[in-house]
BALOBA-1460 file (C-alpha; in Angstrom, 3 decimals):
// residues 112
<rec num="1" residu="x" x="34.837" y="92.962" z="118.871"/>
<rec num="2" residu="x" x="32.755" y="93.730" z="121.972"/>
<rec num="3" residu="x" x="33.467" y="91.919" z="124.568"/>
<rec num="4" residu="x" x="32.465" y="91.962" z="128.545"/>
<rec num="5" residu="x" x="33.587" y="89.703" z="131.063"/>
<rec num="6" residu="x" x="31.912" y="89.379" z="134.694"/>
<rec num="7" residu="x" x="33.515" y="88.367" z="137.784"/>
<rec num="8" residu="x" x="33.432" y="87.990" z="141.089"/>
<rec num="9" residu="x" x="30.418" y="86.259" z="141.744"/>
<rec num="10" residu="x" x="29.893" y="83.210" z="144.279"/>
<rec num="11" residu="x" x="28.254" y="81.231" z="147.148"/>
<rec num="12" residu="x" x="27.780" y="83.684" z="149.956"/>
<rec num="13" residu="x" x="25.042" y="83.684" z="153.329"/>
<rec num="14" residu="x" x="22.169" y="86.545" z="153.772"/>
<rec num="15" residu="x" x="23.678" y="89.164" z="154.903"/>
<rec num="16" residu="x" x="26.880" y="89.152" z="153.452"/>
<rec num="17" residu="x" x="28.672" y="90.525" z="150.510"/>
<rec num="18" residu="x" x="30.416" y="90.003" z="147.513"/>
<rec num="19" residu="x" x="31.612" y="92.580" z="144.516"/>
<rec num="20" residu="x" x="31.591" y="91.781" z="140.949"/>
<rec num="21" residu="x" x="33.202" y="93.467" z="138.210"/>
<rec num="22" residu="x" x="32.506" y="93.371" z="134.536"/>
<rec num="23" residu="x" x="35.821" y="94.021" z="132.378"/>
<rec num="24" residu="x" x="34.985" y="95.199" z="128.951"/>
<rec num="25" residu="x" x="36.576" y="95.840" z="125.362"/>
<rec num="26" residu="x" x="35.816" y="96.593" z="121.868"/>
<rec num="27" residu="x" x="34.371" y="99.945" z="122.498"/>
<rec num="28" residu="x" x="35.146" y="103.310" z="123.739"/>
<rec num="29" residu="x" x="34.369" y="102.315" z="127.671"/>
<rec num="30" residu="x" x="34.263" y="105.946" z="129.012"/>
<rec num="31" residu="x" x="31.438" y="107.123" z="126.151"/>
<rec num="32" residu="x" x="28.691" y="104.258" z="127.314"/>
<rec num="33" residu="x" x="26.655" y="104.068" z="129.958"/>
<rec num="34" residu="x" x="26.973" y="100.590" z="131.562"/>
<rec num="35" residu="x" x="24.281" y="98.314" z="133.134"/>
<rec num="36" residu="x" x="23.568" y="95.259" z="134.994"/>
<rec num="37" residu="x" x="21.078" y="92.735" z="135.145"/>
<rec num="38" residu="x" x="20.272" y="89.518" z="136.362"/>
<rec num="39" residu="x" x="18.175" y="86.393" z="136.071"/>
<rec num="40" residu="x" x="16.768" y="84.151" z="138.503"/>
<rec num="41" residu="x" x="15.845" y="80.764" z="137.738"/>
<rec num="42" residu="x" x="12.180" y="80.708" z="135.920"/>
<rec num="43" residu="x" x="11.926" y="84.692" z="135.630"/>
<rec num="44" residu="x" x="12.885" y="87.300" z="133.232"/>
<rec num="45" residu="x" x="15.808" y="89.146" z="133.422"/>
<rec num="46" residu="x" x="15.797" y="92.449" z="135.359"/>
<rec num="47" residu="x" x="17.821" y="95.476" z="135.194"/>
<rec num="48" residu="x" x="19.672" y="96.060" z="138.591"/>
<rec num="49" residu="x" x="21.743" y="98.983" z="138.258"/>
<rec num="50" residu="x" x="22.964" y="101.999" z="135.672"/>
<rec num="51" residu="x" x="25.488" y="104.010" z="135.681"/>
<rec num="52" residu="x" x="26.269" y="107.263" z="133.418"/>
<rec num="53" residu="x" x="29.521" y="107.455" z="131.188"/>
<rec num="54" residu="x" x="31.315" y="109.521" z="134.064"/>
<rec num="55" residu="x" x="29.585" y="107.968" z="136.687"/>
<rec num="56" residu="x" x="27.525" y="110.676" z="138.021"/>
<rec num="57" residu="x" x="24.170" y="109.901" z="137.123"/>
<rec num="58" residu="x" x="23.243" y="106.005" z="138.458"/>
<rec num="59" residu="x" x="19.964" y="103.849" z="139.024"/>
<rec num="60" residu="x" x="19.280" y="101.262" z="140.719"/>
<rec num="61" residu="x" x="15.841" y="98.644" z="140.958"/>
<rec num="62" residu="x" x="13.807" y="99.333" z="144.017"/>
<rec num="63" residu="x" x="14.552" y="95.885" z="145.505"/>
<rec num="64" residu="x" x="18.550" y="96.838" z="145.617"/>
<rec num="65" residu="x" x="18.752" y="100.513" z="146.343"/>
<rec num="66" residu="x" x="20.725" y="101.027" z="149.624"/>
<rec num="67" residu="x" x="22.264" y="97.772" z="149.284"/>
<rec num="68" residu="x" x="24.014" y="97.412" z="146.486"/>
<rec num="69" residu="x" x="26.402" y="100.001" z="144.484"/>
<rec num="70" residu="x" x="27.345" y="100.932" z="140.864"/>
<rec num="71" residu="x" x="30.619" y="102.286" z="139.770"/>
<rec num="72" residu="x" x="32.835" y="102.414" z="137.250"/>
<rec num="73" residu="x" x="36.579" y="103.001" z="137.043"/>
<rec num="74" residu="x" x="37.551" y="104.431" z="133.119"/>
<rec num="75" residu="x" x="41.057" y="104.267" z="133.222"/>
<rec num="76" residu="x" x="40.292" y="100.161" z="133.810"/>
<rec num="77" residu="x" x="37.367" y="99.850" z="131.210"/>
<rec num="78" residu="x" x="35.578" y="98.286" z="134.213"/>
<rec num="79" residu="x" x="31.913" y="98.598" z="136.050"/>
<rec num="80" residu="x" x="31.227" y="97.260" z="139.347"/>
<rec num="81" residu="x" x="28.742" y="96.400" z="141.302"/>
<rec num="82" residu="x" x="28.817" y="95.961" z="145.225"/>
<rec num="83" residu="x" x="26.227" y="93.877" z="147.236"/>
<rec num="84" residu="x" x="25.690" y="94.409" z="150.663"/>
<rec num="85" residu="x" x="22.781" y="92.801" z="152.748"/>
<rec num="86" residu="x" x="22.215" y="90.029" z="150.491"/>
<rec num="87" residu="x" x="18.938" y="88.713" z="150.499"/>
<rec num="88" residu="x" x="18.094" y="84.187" z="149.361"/>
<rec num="89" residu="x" x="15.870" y="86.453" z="146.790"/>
<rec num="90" residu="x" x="19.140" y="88.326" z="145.170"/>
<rec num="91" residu="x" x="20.100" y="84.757" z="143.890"/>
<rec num="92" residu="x" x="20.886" y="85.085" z="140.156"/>
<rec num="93" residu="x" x="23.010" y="84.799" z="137.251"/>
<rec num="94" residu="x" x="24.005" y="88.420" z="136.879"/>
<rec num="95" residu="x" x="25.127" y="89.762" z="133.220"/>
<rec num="96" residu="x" x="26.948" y="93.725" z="132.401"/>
<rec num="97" residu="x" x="25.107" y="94.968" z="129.134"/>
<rec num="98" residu="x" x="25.677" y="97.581" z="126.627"/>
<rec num="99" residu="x" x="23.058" y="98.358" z="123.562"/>
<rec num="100" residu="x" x="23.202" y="94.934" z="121.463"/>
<rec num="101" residu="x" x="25.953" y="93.193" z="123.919"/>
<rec num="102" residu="x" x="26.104" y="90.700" z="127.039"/>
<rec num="103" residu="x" x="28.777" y="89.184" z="129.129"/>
<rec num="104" residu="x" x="28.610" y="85.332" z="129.970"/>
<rec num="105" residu="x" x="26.756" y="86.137" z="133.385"/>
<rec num="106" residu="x" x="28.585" y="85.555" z="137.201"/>
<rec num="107" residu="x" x="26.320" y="83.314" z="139.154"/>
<rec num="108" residu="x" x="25.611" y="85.035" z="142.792"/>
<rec num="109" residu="x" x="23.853" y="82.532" z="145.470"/>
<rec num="110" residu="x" x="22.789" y="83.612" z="148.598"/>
<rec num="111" residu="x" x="22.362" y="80.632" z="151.052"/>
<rec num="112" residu="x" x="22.973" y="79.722" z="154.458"/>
């Protein structure tokens, strides 16, 4: 069965950085597009970033572009996100999706 599994996430101060990575299974990675989203306490959940099956073609919300990064690495059926410049407001449970499927979510706090 489909499965995805985040990591990486953590307790980190504005301006610094921290890289999750979403391992997945139960599908043919390289033929899906992969996304991430996240959810702050008391609001919906948001898409951050996309990324195309080869990784050419990504997206990213207006509130993270030139700060955080999407990639994906095939050969390791895993997706990644960098964060850079994190922001208090970036403070989420963050989930990797594909049509019909979500991983248990990596909790990313940005205190000082």
């Amino acid at each position: 069965q489909v499965q995805l599994v985040e990591s990486g996430g953590g307790l980190v101060q504005p301006g610094g950085s921290l890289r999750l990575s979403c391992a997945a299974s139960g599908f043919t990675f390289s033929s899906v597009w992969m996304r991430w989203f996240r959810q702050a306490p008391g609001k919906a959940r948001e898409l951050v970033a996309s990324i195309s099956t080869t990784g050419d073609n990504t997206n990213y919300a207006d509130s993270v572009k030139g700060r955080f990064t999407i990639s994906r690495d095939n050969a390791k059926n895993t997706v990644y996100l960098q964060m850079n410049s994190l922001k208090p407001e970036d403070t989420a449970v963050y989930y990797c999706y594909v049509p019909n499927y979500w991983g248990q979510g990596t909790q990313v706090t940005v205190s000082s």
